[in-house]
C-alpha positions as CSV (number, residue, x, y, z in Angstrom):
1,X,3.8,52.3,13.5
2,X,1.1,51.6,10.2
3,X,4.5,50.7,8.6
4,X,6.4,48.5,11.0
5,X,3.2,46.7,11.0
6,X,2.8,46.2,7.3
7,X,6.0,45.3,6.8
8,X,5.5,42.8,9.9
9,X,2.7,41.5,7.8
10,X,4.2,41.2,4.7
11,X,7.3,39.0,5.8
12,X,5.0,36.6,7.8
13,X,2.9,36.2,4.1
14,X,6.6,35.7,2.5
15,X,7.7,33.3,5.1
16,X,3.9,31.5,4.6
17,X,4.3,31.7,0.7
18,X,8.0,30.0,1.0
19,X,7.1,27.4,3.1
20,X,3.5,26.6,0.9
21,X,5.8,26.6,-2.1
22,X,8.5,24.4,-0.7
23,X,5.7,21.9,0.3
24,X,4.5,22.1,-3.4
25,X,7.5,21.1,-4.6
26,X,8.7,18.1,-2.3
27,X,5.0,16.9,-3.0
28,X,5.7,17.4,-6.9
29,X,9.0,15.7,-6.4
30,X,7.7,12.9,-4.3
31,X,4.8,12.0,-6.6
32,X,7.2,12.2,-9.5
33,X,9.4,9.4,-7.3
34,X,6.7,7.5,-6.7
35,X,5.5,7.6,-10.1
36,X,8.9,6.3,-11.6
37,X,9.1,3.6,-8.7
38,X,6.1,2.1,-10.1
39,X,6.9,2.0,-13.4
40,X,10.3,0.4,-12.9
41,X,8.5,-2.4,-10.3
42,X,5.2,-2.8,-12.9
43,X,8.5,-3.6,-16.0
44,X,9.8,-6.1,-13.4
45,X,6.9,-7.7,-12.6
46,X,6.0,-8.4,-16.1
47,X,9.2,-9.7,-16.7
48,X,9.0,-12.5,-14.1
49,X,5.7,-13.2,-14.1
50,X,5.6,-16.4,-16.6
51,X,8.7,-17.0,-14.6
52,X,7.3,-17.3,-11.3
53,X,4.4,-18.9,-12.5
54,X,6.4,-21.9,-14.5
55,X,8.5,-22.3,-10.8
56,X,5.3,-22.5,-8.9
57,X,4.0,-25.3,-11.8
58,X,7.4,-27.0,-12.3
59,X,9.3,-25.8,-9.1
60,X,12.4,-25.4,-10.8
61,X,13.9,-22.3,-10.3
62,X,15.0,-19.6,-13.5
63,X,17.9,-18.0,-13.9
64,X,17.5,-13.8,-12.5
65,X,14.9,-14.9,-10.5
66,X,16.2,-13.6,-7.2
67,X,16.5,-10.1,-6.4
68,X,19.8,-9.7,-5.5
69,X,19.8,-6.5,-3.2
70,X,17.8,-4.9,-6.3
71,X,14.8,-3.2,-4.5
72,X,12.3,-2.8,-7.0
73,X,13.0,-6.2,-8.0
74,X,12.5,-7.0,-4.8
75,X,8.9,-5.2,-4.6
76,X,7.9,-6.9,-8.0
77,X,8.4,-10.3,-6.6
78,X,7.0,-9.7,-3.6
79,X,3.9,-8.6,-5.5
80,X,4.0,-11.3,-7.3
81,X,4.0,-14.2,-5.3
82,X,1.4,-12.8,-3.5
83,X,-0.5,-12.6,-6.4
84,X,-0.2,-16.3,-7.0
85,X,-0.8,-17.1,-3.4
86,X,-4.5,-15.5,-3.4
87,X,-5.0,-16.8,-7.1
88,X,-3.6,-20.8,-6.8
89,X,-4.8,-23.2,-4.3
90,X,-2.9,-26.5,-3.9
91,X,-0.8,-27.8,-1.0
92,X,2.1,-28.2,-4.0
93,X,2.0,-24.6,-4.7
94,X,1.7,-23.3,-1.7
95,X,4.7,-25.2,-0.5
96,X,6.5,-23.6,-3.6
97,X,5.5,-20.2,-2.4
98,X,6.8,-20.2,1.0
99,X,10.2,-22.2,-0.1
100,X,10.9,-19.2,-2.6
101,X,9.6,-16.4,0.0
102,X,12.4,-18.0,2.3
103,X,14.6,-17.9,-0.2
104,X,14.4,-14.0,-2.1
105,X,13.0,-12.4,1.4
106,X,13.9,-14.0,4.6
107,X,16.8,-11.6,5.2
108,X,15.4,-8.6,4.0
109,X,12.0,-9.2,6.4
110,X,14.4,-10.2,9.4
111,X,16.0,-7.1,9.6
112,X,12.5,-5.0,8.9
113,X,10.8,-6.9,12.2
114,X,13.5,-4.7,14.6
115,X,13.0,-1.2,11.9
116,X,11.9,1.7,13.7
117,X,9.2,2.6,11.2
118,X,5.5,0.7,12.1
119,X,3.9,0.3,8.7
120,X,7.1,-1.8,7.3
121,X,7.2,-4.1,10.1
122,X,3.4,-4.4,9.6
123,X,4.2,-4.9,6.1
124,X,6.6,-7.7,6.9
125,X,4.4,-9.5,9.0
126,X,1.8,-9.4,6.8
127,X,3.6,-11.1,4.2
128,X,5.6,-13.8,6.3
129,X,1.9,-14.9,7.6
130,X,1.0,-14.6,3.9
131,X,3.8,-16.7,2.7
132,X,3.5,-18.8,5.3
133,X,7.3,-18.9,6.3
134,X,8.0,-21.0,8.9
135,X,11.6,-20.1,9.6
136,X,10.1,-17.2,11.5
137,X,7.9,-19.2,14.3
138,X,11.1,-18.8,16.8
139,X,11.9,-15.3,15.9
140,X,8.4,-14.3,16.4
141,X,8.2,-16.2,19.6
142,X,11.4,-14.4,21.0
143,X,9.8,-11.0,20.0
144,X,6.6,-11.4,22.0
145,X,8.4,-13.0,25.1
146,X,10.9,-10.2,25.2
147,X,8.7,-7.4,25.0
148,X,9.8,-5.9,21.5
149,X,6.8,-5.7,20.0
150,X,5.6,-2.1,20.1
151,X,2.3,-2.1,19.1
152,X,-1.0,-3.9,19.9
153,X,-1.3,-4.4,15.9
154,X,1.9,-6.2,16.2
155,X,1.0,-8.4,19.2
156,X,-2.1,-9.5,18.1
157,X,-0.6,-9.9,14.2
158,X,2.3,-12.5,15.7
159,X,-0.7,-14.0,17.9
160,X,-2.4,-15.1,14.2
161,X,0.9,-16.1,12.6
162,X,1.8,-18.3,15.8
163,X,-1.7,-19.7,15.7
164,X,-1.9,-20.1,11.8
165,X,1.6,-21.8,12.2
166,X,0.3,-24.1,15.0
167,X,2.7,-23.2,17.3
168,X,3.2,-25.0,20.5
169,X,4.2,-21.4,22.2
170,X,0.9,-20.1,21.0
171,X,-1.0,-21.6,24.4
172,X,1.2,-20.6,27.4
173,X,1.8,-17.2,25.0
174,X,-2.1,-16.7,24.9
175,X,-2.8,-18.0,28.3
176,X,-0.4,-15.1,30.1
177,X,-1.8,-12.6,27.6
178,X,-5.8,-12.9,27.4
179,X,-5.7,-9.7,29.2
180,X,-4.5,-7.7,26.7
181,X,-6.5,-8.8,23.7
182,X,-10.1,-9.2,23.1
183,X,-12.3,-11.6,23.3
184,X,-13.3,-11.0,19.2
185,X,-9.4,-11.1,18.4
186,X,-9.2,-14.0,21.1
187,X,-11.8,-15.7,19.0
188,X,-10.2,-14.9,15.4
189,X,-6.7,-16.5,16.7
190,X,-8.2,-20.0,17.7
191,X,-10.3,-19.9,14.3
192,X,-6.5,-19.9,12.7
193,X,-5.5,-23.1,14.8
194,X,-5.6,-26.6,12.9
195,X,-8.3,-29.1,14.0
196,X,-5.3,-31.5,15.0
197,X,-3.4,-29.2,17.1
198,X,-6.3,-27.4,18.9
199,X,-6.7,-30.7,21.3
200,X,-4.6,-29.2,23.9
201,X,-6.8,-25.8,24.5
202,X,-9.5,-28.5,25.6
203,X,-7.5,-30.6,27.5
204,X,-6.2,-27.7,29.4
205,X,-9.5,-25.5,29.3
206,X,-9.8,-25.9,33.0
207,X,-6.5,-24.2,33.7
208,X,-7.0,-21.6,30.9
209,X,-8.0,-17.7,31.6
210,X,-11.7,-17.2,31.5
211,X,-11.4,-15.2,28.2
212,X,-9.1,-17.7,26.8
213,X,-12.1,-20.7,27.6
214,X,-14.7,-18.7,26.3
215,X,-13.2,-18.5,22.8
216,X,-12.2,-22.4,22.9
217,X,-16.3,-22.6,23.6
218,X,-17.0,-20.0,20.8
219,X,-14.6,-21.6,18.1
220,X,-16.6,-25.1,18.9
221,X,-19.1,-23.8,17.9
222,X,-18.3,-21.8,15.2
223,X,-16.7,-25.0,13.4
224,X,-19.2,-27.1,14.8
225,X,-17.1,-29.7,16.2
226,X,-19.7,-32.5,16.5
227,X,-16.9,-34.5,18.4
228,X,-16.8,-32.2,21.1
229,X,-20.2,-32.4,22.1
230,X,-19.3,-34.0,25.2
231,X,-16.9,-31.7,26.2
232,X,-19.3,-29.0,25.6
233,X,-22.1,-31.1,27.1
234,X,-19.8,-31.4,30.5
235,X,-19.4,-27.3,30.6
236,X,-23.5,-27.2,31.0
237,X,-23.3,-28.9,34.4
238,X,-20.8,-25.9,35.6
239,X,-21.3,-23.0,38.2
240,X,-19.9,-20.9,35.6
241,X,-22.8,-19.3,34.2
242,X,-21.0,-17.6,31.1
243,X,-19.4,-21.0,30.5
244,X,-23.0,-22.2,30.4
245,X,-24.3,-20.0,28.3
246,X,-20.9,-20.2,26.1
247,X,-21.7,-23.8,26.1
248,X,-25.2,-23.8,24.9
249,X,-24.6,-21.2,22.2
250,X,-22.1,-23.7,20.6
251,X,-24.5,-26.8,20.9
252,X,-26.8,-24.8,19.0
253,X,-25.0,-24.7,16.0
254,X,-24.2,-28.3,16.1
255,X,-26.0,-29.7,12.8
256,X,-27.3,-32.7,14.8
257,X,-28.2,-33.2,18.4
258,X,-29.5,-35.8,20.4
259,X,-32.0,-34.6,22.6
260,X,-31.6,-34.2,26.7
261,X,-34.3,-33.9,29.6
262,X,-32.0,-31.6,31.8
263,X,-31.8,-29.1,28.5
264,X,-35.0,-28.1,29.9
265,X,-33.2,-26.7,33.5
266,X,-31.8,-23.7,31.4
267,X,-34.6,-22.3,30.4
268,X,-35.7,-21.6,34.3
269,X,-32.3,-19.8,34.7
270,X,-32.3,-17.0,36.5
271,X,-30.1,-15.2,33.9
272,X,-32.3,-14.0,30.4
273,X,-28.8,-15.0,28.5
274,X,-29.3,-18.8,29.4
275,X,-32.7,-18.7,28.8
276,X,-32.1,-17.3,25.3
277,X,-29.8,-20.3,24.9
278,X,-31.7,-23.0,25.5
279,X,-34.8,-21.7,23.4
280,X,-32.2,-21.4,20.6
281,X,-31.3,-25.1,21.5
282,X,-34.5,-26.5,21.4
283,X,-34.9,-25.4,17.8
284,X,-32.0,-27.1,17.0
285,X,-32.9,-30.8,18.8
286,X,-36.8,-30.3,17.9
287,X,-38.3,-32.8,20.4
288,X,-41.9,-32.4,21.1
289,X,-41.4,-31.9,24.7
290,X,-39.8,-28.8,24.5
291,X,-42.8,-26.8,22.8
292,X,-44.6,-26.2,26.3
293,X,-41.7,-24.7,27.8
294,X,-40.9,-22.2,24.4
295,X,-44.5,-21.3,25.0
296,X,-43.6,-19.9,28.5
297,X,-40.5,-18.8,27.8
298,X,-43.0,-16.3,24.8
299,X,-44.7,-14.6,28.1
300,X,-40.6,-14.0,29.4
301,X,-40.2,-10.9,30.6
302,X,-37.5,-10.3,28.1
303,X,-38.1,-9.2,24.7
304,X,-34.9,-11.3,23.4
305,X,-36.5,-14.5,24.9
306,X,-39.7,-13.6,23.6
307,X,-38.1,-13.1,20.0
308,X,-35.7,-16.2,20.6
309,X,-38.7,-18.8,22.1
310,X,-40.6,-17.9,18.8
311,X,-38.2,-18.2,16.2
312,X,-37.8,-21.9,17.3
313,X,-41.2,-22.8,17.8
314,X,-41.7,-21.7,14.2
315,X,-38.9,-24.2,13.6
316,X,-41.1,-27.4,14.1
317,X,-43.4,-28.2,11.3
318,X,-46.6,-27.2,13.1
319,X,-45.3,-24.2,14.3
320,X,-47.1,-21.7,13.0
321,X,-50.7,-23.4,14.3
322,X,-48.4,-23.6,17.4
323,X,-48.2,-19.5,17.6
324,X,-51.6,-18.8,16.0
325,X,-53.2,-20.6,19.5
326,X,-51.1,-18.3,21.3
327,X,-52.2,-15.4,19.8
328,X,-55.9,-16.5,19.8
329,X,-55.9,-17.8,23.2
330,X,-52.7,-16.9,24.8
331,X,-53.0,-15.9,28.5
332,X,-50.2,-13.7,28.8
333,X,-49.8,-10.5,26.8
334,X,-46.1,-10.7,25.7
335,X,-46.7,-14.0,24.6
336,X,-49.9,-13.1,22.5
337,X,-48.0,-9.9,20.6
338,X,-44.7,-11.8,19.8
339,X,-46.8,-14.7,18.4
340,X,-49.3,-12.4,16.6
341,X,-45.7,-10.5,15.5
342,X,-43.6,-13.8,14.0
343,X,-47.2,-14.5,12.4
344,X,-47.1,-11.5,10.3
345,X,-43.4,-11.8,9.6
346,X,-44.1,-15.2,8.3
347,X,-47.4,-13.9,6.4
348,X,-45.4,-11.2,4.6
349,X,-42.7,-13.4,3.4
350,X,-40.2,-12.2,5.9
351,X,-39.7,-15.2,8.4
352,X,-36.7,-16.3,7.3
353,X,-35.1,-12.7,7.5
């Protein structure tokens, strides 16, 4: 029996010892692979590298300069270029980029977008948004509307390119899919849209998915659109109370405002969020007649209206004397210990924090 199981033993630590040492070896092999695939693409690349960079100056194109079903030629250029796409600026170059990109890779990427394996079709978005090529737009369009694209990765990826590429598919693409993204990736695909062709997501924004008019808001904002004030000024008179407070967060990064009466009817909202919003506005218009309202609004019974109401009082030139009567005299205790607090921030050197 003490035999049988010994010997049981010792083939299980033979069968363990041949797999361990096969494992060693295809890793040994690999990283020898590897290892020679890299020097072979590193010669390549330094032997078109004044090349590519004299056809992305000049834009005439040497001779050998296409890969020519050579793979590691085809990795060395691929490199390359987007070297020179991250290190030279110019609409010239960049033009000169994506004409050879179509050129030395278009076929190659359009059969990777149906491989089975992920990280190359990753890989081949990656570099047709990179490049910029163009030629794609359709293709990528009939991937999303047909379904094929496998991943969430993907979807949102082709979302960018579309949006980068201003497509006019990317609006009825996003307004049926709001659902499935974020509202951060949401956010990040209208920050890729042009200024000229963004027009229609605000001519449209009534029809557009909640999630879909919240980033229109947010991007606003975030590019502070000073012509779209109005629009934004319109969404403050809505039911909507996140398009309200949507709206208000992007008027207060407008660099210049013309002051309002009815700003003052947010900050007796019933939601905190509002609230918050206009406090944050006021610092941003600085009229006089808001200071007795961001007063009140330091005795909220919400600690980020307190902080908020604060911050912009301390915004007008006299707003520290403003706080230091509020601590001294202040009726209300919130209101006394968030003044008192942005007092010593500002004391210590850390107001601006």
């Amino acid at each position: 029996m003490l035999d049988t199981s010994l010997r049981v033993l010792l083939a299980a630590v033979i069968a363990v010892s041949a797999v361990l040492a096969a494992l060693l070896v295809y890793l040994v092999v690999r990283k020898a692979l590897d290892n020679r695939r890299s020097r072979i693409v590193a010669r390549y690349e330094e032997e078109l590298r004044v090349k590519m960079y004299r056809y992305l100056q000049e834009g005439r194109l040497m001779r050998n300069m296409l890969p020519h079903g050579n793979r590691y030629k085809f990795a060395a250029l691929e490199a390359l270029l987007a070297h020179y796409r991250t290190l030279l600026s110019g609409s010239d170059i960049q033009k000169q980029i994506a004409a050879f990109a179509e050129l030395a890779f278009a076929d190659i990427y359009r059969k990777r977008l149906y491989g089975r394996q992920w990280s190359l079709r990753m890989n081949t978005l990656y570099y047709i948004d990179k490049f910029a090529m163009r030629s794609f737009e359709r293709e990528l369009v009939r991937l999303t509307e047909a379904g094929r694209l496998q991943t969430q990765a993907e979807f949102e990826l082709v979302l960018s390119i579309l949006a980068s590429f201003a497509s006019d598919e990317l609006l009825p693409l996003l307004s049926r899919s709001a659902g499935r993204i974020s509202e951060a990736m949401c956010r990040e695909i209208l920050l890729r849209v042009p200024e000229e062709r963004f027009e229609p997501f605000v001519a449209r924004f009534d029809s557009l998915p909640p999630q879909l008019q919240y980033g229109v808001l947010d991007v606003i904002g975030l590019k502070r659109g000073t012509e779209r004030i109005g629009f934004l000024l319109a969404n403050l008179t809505g039911t909507g109370a996140e398009l309200r407070i949507r709206a208000l967060k992007a008027l207060s990064q407008m660099p210049l405002l013309e002051t309002r009466a009815d700003y003052v009817n947010h900050a007796a909202s019933d939601l905190w969020q509002e609230r918050m919003m206009a406090a944050k506005l006021f610092a941003v218009v600085r009229d006089r007649r808001f200071l007795p309202v961001l007063e009140q609004l330091l005795a909220d019974s919400v600690w980020w209206v307190r902080q908020q109401a604060a911050q912009s009082i301390l915004s007008f030139h006299d707003g520290r004397s403003v706080l230091a009567k509020v601590a001294a005299f202040g009726a209300d205790r919130f209101a006394r210990d968030t003044a008192e607090e942005y007092l010593e921030k500002e004391g210590s050197g850390d107001g601006d924090r």
